[in-house]
Every structure is written in C-alpha cells, then in structure tokens.
C-alpha positions in Angstrom: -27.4 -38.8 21.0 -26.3 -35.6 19.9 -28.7 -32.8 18.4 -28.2 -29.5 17.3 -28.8 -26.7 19.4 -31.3 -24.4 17.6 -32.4 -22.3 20.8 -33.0 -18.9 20.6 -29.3 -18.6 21.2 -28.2 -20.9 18.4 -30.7 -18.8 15.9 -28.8 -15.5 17.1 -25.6 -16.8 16.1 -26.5 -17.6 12.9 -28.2 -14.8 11.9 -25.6 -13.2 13.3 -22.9 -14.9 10.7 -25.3 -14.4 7.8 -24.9 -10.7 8.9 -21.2 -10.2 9.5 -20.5 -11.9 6.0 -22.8 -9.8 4.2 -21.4 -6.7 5.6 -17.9 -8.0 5.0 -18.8 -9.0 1.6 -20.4 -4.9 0.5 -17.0 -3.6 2.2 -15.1 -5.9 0.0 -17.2 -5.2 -3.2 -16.7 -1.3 -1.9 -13.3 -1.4 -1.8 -12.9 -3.4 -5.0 -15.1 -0.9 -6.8 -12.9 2.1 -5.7 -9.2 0.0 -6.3 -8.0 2.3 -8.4 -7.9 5.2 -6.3 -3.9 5.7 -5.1 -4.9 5.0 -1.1 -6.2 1.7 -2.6 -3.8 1.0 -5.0 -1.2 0.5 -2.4 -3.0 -2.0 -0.6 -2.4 -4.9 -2.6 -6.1 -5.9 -2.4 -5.7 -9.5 -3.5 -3.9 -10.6 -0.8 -5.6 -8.3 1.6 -8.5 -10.2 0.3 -7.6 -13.9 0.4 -5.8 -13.2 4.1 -9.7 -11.6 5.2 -11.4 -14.2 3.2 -9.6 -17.0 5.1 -9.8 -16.0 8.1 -13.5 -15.2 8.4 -14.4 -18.1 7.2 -12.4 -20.3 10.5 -14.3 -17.2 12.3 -17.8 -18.0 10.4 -17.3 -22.0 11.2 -16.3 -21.1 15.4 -19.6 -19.3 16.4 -21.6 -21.9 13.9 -20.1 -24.2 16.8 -22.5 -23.1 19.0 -25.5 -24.2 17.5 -23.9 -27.4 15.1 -21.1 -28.3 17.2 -23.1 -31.1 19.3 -23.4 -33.1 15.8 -19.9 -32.1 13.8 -16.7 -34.8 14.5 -13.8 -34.1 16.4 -11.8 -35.0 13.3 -13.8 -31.7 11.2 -13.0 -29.4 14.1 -9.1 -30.7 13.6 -8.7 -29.6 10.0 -10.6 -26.7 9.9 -8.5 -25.3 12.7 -5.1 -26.7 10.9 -5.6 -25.3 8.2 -7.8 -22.1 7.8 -7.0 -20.4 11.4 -3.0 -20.8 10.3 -3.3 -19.6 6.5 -5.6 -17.1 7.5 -3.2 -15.2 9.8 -0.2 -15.8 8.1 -2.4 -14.3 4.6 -3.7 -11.5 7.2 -0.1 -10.3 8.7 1.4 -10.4 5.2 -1.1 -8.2 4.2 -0.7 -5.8 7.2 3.4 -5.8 6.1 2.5 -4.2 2.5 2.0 -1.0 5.3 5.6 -1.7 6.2 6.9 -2.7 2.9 5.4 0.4 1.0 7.0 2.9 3.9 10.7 1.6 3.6 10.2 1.3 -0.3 9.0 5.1 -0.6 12.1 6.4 1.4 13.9 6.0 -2.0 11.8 8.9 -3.3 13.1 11.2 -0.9 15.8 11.3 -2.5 15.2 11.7 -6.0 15.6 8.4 -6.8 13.1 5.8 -8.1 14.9 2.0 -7.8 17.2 0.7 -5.6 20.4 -1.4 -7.2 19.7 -4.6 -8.4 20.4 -5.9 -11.6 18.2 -5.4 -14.6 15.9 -8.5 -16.2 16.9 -9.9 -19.7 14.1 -9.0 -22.0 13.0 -13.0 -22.4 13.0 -13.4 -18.3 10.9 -10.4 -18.2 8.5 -11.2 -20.6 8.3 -14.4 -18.9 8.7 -13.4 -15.2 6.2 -10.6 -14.8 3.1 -12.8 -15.5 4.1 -14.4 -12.1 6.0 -13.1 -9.0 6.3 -16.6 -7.3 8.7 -17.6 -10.7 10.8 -14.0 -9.5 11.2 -15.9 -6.2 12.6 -18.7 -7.2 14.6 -17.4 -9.2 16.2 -15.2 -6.4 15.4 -12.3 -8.1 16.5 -8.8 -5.9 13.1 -7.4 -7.6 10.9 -9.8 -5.2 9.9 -7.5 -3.2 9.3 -8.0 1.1 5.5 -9.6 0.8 7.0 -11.8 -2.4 9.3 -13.0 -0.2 6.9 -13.5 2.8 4.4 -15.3 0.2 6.9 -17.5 0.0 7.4 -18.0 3.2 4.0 -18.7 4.1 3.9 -21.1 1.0 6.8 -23.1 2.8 5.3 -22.6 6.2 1.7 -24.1 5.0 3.5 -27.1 3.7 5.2 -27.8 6.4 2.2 -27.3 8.7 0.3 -29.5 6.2 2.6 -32.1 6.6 2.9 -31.9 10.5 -0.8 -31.7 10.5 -1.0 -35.3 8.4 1.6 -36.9 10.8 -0.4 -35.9 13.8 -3.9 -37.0 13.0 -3.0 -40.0 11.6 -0.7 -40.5 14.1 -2.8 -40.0 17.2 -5.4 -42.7 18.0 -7.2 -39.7 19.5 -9.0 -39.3 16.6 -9.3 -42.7 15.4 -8.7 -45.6 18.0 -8.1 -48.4 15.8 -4.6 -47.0 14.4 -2.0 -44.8 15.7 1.7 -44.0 16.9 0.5 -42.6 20.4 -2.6 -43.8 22.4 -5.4 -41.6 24.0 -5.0 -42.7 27.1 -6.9 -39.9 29.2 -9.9 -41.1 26.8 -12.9 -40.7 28.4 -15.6 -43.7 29.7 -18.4 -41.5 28.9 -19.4 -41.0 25.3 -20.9 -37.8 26.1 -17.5 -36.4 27.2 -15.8 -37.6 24.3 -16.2 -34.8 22.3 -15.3 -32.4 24.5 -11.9 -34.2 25.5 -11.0 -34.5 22.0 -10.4 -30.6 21.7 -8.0 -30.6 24.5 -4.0 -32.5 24.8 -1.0 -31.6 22.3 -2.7 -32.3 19.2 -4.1 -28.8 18.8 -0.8 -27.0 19.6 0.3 -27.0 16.5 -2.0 -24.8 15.1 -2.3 -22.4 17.7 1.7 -22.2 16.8 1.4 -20.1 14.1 -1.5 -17.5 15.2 1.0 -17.2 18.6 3.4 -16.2 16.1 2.0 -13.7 14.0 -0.2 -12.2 17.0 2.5 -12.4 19.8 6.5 -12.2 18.1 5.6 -10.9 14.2 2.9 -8.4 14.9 5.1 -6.1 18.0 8.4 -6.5 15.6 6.6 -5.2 12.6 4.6 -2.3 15.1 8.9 -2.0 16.5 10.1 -1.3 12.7 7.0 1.1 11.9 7.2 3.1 15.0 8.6 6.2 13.0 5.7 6.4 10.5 3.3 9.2 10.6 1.4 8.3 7.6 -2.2 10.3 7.0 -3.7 7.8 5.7 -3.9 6.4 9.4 -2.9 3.1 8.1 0.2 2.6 10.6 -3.1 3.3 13.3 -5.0 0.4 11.6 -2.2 -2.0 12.0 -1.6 -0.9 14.9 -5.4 -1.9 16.2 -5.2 -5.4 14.5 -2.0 -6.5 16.6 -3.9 -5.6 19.5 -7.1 -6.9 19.1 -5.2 -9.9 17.8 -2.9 -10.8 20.9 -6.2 -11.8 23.5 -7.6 -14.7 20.9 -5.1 -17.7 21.9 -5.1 -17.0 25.9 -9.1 -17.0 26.0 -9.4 -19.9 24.0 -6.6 -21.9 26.0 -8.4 -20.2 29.2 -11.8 -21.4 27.9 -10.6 -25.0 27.7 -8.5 -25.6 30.8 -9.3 -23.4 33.0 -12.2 -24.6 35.5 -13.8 -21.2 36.1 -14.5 -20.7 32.2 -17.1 -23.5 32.6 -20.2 -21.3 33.0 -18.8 -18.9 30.0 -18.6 -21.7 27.8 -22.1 -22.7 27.9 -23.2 -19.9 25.8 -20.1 -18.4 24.3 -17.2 -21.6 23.4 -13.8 -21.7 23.4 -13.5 -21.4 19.7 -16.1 -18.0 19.8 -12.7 -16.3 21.2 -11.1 -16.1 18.2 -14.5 -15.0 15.8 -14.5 -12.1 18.1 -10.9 -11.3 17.5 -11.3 -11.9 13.8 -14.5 -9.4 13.8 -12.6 -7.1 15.3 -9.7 -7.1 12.7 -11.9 -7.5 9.8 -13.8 -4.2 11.0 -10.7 -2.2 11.5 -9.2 -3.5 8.2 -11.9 -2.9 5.7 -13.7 -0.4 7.9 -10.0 1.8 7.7 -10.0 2.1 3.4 -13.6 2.7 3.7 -13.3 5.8 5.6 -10.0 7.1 3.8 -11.9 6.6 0.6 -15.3 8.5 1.9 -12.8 11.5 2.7 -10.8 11.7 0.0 -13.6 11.6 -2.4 -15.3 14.6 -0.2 -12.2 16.6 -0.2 -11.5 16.0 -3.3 -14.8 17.2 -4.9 -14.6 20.4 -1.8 -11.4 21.4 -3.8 -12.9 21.1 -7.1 -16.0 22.7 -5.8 -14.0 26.1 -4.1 -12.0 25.9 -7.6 -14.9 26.4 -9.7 -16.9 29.1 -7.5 -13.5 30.6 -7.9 -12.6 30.7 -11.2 -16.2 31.7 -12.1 -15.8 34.9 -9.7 -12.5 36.1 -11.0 -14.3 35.9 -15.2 -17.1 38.5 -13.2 -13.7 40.6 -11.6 -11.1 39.9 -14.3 -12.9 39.4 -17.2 -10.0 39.7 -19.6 -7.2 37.7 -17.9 -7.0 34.0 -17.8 -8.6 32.3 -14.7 -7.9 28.9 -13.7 -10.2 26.1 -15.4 -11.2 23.5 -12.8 -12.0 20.9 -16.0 -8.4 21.5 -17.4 -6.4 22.2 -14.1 -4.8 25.2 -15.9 -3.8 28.3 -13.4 -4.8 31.7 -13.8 -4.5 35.0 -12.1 -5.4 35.9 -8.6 -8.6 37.7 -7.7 -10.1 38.8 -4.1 -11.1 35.7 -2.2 -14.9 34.5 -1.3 -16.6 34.2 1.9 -17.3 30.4 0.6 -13.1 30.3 -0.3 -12.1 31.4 3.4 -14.6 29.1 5.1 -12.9 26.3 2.9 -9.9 27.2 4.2 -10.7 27.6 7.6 -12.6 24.3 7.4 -9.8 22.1 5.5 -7.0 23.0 7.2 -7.3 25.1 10.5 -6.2 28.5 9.2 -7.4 31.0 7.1 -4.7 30.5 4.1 -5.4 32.3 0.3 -7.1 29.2 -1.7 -4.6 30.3 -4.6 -2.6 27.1 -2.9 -4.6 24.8 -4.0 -4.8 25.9 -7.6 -2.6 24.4 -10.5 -0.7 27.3 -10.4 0.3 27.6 -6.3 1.1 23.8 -7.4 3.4 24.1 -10.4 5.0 27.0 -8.4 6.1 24.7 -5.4 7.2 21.9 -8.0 9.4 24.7 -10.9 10.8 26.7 -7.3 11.4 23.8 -4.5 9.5 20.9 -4.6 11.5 18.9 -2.0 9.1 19.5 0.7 6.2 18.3 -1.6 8.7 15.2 -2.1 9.4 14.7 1.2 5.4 15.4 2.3 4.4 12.6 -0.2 7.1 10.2 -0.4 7.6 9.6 3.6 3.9 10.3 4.8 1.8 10.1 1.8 3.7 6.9 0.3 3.3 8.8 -3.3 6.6 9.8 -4.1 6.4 8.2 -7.7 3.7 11.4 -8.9 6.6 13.9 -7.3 9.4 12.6 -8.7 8.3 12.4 -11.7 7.0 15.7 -12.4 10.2 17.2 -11.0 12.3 14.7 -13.5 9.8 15.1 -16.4 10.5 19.2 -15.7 14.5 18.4 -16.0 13.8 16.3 -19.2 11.7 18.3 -20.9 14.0 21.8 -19.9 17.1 20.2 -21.5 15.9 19.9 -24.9 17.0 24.0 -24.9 20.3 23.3 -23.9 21.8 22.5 -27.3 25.4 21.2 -26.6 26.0 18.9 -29.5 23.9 18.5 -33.3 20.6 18.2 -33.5 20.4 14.3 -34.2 23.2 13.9 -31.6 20.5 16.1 -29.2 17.8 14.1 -30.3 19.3 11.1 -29.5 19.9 12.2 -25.9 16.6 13.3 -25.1 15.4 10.0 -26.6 17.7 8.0 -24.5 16.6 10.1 -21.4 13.1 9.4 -22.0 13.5 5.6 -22.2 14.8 5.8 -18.8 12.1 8.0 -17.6 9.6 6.1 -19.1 11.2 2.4 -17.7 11.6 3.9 -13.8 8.4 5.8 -13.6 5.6 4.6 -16.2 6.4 1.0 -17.4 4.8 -1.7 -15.3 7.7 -4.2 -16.7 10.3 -2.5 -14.9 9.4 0.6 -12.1 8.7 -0.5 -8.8 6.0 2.4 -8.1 4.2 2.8 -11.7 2.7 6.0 -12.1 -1.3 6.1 -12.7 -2.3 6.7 -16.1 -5.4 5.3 -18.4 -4.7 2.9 -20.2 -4.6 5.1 -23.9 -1.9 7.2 -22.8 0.2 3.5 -21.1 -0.3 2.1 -24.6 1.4 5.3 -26.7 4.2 5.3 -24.2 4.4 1.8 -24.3 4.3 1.8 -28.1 7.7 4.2 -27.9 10.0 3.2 -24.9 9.4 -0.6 -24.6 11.3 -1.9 -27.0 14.3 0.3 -26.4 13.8 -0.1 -22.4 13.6 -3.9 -23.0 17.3 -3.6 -25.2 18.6 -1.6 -22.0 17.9 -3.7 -19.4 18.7 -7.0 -21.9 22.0 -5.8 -23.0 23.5 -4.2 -20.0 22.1 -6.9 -17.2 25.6 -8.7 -17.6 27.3 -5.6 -16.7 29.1 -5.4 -13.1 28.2 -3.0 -10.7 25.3 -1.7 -13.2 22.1 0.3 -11.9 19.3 0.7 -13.5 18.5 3.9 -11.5 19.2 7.0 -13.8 19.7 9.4 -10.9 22.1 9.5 -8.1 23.1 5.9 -6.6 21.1 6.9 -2.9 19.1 3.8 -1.4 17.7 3.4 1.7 19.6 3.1 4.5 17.9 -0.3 5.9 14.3 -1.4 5.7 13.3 0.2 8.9 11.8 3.3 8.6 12.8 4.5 11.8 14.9 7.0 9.7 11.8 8.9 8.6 11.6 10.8 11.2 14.5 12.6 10.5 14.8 15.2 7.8 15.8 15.4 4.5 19.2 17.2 2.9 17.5 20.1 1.0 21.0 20.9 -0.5 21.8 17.1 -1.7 18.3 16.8 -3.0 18.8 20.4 -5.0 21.9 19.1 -6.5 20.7 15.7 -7.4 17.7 17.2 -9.1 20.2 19.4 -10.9 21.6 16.3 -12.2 19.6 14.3 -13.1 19.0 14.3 -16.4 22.3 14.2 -16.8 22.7 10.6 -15.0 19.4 9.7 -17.2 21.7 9.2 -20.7 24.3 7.1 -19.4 27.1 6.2 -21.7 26.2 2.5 -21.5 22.6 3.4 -22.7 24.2 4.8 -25.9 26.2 2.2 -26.8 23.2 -0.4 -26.6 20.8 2.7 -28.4 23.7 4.0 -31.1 21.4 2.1 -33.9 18.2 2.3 -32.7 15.9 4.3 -34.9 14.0 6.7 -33.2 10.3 6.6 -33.9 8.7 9.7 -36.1 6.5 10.3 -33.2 8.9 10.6 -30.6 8.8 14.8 -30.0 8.9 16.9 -26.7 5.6 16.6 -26.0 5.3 12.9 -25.7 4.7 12.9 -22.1 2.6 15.9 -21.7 -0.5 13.9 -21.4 0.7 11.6 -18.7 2.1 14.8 -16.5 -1.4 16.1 -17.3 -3.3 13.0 -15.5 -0.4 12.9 -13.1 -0.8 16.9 -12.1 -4.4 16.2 -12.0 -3.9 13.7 -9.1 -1.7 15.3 -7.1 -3.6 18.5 -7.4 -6.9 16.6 -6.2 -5.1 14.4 -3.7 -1.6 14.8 -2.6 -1.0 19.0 -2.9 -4.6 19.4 -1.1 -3.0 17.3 1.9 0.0 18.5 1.8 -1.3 21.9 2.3 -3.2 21.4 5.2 -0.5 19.1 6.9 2.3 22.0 6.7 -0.6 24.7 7.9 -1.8 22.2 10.8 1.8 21.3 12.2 3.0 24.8 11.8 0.1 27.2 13.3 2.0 28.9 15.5 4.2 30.0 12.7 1.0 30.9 11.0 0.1 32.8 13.4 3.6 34.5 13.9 3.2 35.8 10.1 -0.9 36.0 9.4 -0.1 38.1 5.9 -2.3 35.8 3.7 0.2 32.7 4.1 3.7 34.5 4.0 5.6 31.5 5.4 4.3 29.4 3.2 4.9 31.2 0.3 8.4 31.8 1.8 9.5 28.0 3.5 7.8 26.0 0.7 7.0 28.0 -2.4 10.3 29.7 -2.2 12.3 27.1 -0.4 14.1 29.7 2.0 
C-alpha cells in the first residue's frame, strides 16, 4: 500500500515550499505596497500577479510530489497539470508582453503625440465600458489595448483547453477502466506500477501544448520584436531571463519520464520537480527585478534631494540675498560654487564630474522652455514616461497662448477652454488617455470637476464623425508595433514644428461646434493646471531628469572629456538643443 514519504528528504521539500511562498508572498506585498511608484505603475501588477500566483502554485503542488505523491490519484495529478501549469504560463507570458506592449505604445510620445487614431467612445459606452476592459473586447473596441486582447485570447484558449481536457479524461479508460472511448492497453499487471504508467501516453500532451508554446514559439518572437529596446529599467533583461530559464522545463520532464538513464535522478528529484525549478527561477527574476528597481530609485531619489538641500543651504551662507532653490517646493534659484559632497555626487551618479545645477528645477525647466526633445525622446523610448514630457511641453504651449490675443476676450477664453479640455482628456483623465498622468487624487477630482463633462460632449458628439482623431496634435502614430524602430533617431526639426503647433491642433473647429454653448465654469482661469505640472515637475525632477542626466553623461564620456568646462556639451546639445 502506498504511504507517504516523510524522510528527511520529503521534510526538506516541504519546508522548502513553506519557504519559497513566504518569500514570494513579502515580494508580492513589497511590490504592492510601492505600486504607485511610475516603474510599478507600468507593470500592470494584477495580472503580473494572478499569472505568478498560478503558476507557483502547479510549482508548490510538483515538489509536494515528492513526499505525497505515493498516496495522491493519477486523476489529481491530471487536472492540476491541465489546468494550473497552462493558465499559469499563458497569465505569466501576457504579463511579460505589458514590457512589449508599453515600449511600442510610448513610441507615440516621441513624437508629440499622445493617442493613436481610433474613434472616440459615446459618453454612455464610456461610462459603461471603463468599469470593464473584457466588455471593450467584445465590443471590438480599437482602445483594447495588446494584453486586452491577449486576455482574451487566453480566455478562449482556457476554454478550449478545458473542454479538450473534459473529452480526454473521460474519454480515456486510463483513468477510469470501467468507461471510455480508447482503452489503456499498455496497462500495467502490477498495481505498484500503475501509478507511475498513468503519467506517461498522449493524455498529458495536451497540456504540455501550451507551456511548449509560450516557452518555445511566443517567448523568442516577443524577445525578436523587443530586440531594439534599451530600457533602464532592465526590464527588457528580466524578460529576457524568464524565456530562458523557461525553455529547459518541458525537455527535462519528458526526459525524466521516458528516458531510461533519468531513472536514478528521479528517485529523489521527479519529473514534475523540473518545472518548480523553472518556475523558481522566473518567479525570482520577476519579482526579484521591481524589487531592485524600486530599492534604487528610492536611493537616488532621496541622493538627489539630499545634494539639493546641502546645496541650497550653502548658497543662503554664499548668496544670502538671492533666491536659492527650495528642495520642499522644487523652485530653482541662482548658482553658487559647488561642494566637495556636490562633486562626489556627481562623480558617483553618473561617471563624470558634471555642475549639480542639472539636476535642479531650474537646469530642468531650462531643457524643457529651450529643447526638450531629447528629454522626450530619453523618457518616451527608454524610460517608457513620455506622458510627464509631453505634457509639460504642451501644458507650456497652452498656458503661453493665453498672451497671444488674436480674437475678443470671450472668443479667447473660449479657446483656451477648449484647448484645455483636450489637454486634460489626452493627458489627465483616466476615461479617455491611454498613459494618465500621476496626480493625487484632490488635484484628479478639480480637473475632473472642469473638463469631464465637456470632454465626455467631445468624444459623444464627434465619435460618428469620419476620419475623426481624438489626438489634438499632429496625426503621427507608430509605424508598427515593433519597436525595432527605436533605435533610430528622432526628427528634431519635425518634433520642433509640431510642438510649435500644437496648441493650435488642440481647438479644433469640430471641438467648437459641439462647445459653442457650453458655459464655461467661474473657476476655469490660467492657473488651473499649475498644481498638476507641480506634482508632475516634481516626478520628473526626482526620477526621469536625474536618469536622464546620467544616461546622456555615461553614453557620451568621451565627449565629456573632449569639453571638461563644467558640462559645456551638455549645456550646448541638450540645454540649447544645437
């Protein structure tokens, strides 16, 4: 009769489960507890989640084989591995494409440009449609977005496996010998072999369909349409190591079952204990990844705040009477002599000795009024932050056209008002922009309070019209969703003259028409935004500009080192934009 096998081999496996889930649970909780930071954010934790969660627990169940397996029924081992090995790689993969999806999606920022074309929601089928992507699906909706679609797919693909999985089992007198379509007839004499016959023959392809799949065609063609990434937040490097560690897990375990020499390996590590170690392995590289990102940009974030303040407080003792930058309020001020404490900084962060006036508000709003296309191009294509950017740089267009007083002062009003619903429905409002901009939730609710209803009247009234974009800048999408294209550069003189413009495409005439007797609320003024491009300078000064920096010294040192005068090219190829 069978008994479990609680030798000291069996006890090292399960306390070796108990381990590996607590550690993946205080990763999880980790990550969770830090979501809202921007290299988070873009993760789509929930399905990063329920693909992890899936999959450790077919990887939790395989090395409890060791020690339970003598007593658990062939029919168990069946459904477990039909149905939590397949949705937990297709959850796991899909997760891994938000990588790829988020890359091709951020090219659109490079060029100004927040939305590609597709036609606008009617205000009810928002309202209705937001609470649930799956209903956006369905509907055919351009807005589903690539992992919306693969959701789907993996939806379909489960149901279909489900149903495959129903016809085999009760199908196959293998795993019960009274009833079937197709007999068992290598069926063992012995009882005691039983068991271990049962988990070999045609029956178990099935699943081992799907994780051949994802690990062996899915995985190489999604590593094939990444390969011109070079993202810092070493996230195409983390997918990268899960396809790999991925692809040995459906050999070993076909090796571990067929193949004669495996027989000694098997007695202390089975068949099944292939795939645990392959889903270790991912799980480590896929929580352990954020984990480290986050520990870094928390440390050089608080380093820039830190140099900042020791700064500011030096140039009150030099320059008393002029106005020094304000680490609390990001405000810039004059430049003083630098610290021993500033240069180490400097030499520490990015490999150079470069003025720490850079990282300042004020080396930051310079680069953004002067040429911020770099700074677009640094966060949109490697950051995958384009949204912060592109706002600013628009928000800057909207708020500079309020002097340019071509019409009458209501007429003017109007304008702006229009031009700041579409700024407010491609860059802040979750209903409608693609990449919503980060703000607490007080300053969302004001905006909200202003711009939804008008933006809802947009979209509603012009979402018959042919040929109509939402987009209020030029009409430039991405070429294709590979992002082999990133490697090449950007058009510095198409992006100049479509920032030039675009305030100007914002107040469309199809806008005024659907606007013309809207009142416009009391508290609608110039300053409506400024606390949002506060928060949103904030960020970028404490996460994107510091990176950015350091990225354009580190790939350009022997420029650097061509010009040492205190960061001269620099000042000249980015500030300047010569």
């Amino acid at each position: 009769m069978a008994q479990l096998l609680l030798d000291l081999l069996g006890w090292a496996y399960i306390g070796l489960d108990i381990a590996w889930t607590v550690a993946l649970l205080c990763g999880m909780v980790f990550l969770f507890y830090h979501r809202e930071l921007p290299c988070i954010r873009m993760r789509r934790l929930p399905v990063l989640f329920a693909g992890t969660i899936a999959l450790h627990l077919y990887g939790f169940a395989c090395i409890l084989g060791y020690p339970i397996g003598p007593v658990v029924p062939c029919v168990a081992i069946f459904w477990v591995m039909s149905i939590y090995l397949p949705f937990g790689i297709a959850m796991f993969h899909a997760a891994n494409s938000q990588f790829l999806h988020v890359a091709s999606r951020q090219k659109q920022f490079a060029h100004l440009s927040l939305l590609s074309d597709h036609t606008p929601l009617k205000q009810e089928e928002a309202e209705r449609l937001s609470n649930s992507r799956w209903r956006r699906i369905l509907r055919g909706l351009e807005r589903a977005d690539r992992i919306d679609r693969m959701m789907l797919c993996i939806g379909l693909g489960l149901v279909v496996q489900l149903l495959l999985t129903f016809l085999v089992f009760f199908g196959s007198k293998k795993f019960h010998p009274s009833y079937g379509l197709w007999d068992w007839d290598s069926m063992p004499s012995n009882p005691e072999l039983v068991a271990m016959e049962c988990s070999k023959g045609w029956e178990w392809w099935l699943s081992i369909v799907w994780q051949f799949f994802w690990a062996w065609i899915y995985a190489p063609y999604m590593l094939w349409k990444s390969r011109g990434i070079n993202d810092v937040h070493g996230w195409r490097l983390q997918t990268i190591c899960c396809c790999v560690v991925g692809l040995p897990a459906s050999p070993l375990w076909l090796a571990g079952l067929y193949a004669p020499g495996m027989m000694t390996v098997n007695a202390s590590f089975i068949p099944p204990m292939w795939f645990s170690l392959s889903i270790f392995a991912m799980e480590v590289i896929t929580i352990g990844f954020p984990i480290v990102e986050i520990v870094q940009t928390n440390r050089l974030r608080q380093e820039t705040l830190d140099v900042l303040a020791d700064w500011e407080q030096r140039q009150h003792v030099a320059l008393p009477s002029s106005s020094a930058f304000s680490a609390s309020s990001t405000k810039g001020g004059a430049r003083s002599s630098f610290t021993i404490n500033e240069l180490h900084f400097a030499k520490r962060t990015s490999l150079g000795s470069h003025p720490i006036e850079l990282y300042t508000m004020a080396g930051l709003e310079k680069a953004l009024r002067t040429n911020p296309v770099p700074l677009l191009h640094f966060a949109a294509l490697r950051d995958f932050s384009g949204e912060n950017i592109s706002f600013l740089t628009h928000l800057a267009e909207w708020r500079r056209s309020w002097l340019n007083l071509t019409m009458s002062t209501a007429q003017h009003r109007r304008q702006q008002f229009i031009a700041a619903v579409s700024v407010y429905a491609h860059f802040v409002s979750p209903s409608f922009s693609e990449f919503p901009i980060n703000i607490v939730h007080q300053n969302m609710t004001v905006l909200r309070e202003l711009f939804e209803e008008p933006a809802s009247r947009i979209f509603r009234k012009l979402s018959l019209s042919s040929g109509y974009s939402p987009t209020p800048f030029e009409d430039v999408s991405p070429d294709s969703d590979s992002t082999i294209e990133l490697r090449s550069g950007v058009n510095l003189d198409t992006l100049r003259r479509v920032k030039m413009s675009s305030v100007a495409h914002m107040a469309r005439p199809g806008y005024e028409d659907v606007l013309t007797d809207y009142p416009i609320p009391e508290a609608f003024k110039e300053t409506v935004f400024d606390a949002a491009e506060k928060e949103i300078k904030y960020l970028v000064l404490t996460n994107t500009w510091s990176k950015f920096i350091n990225d354009i010294y580190a790939t350009s040192l022997t420029d650097v080192e061509k010009e040492p005068k205190h960061g001269g090219w620099f000042k000249r190829s980015v500030l300047c934009g010569k």
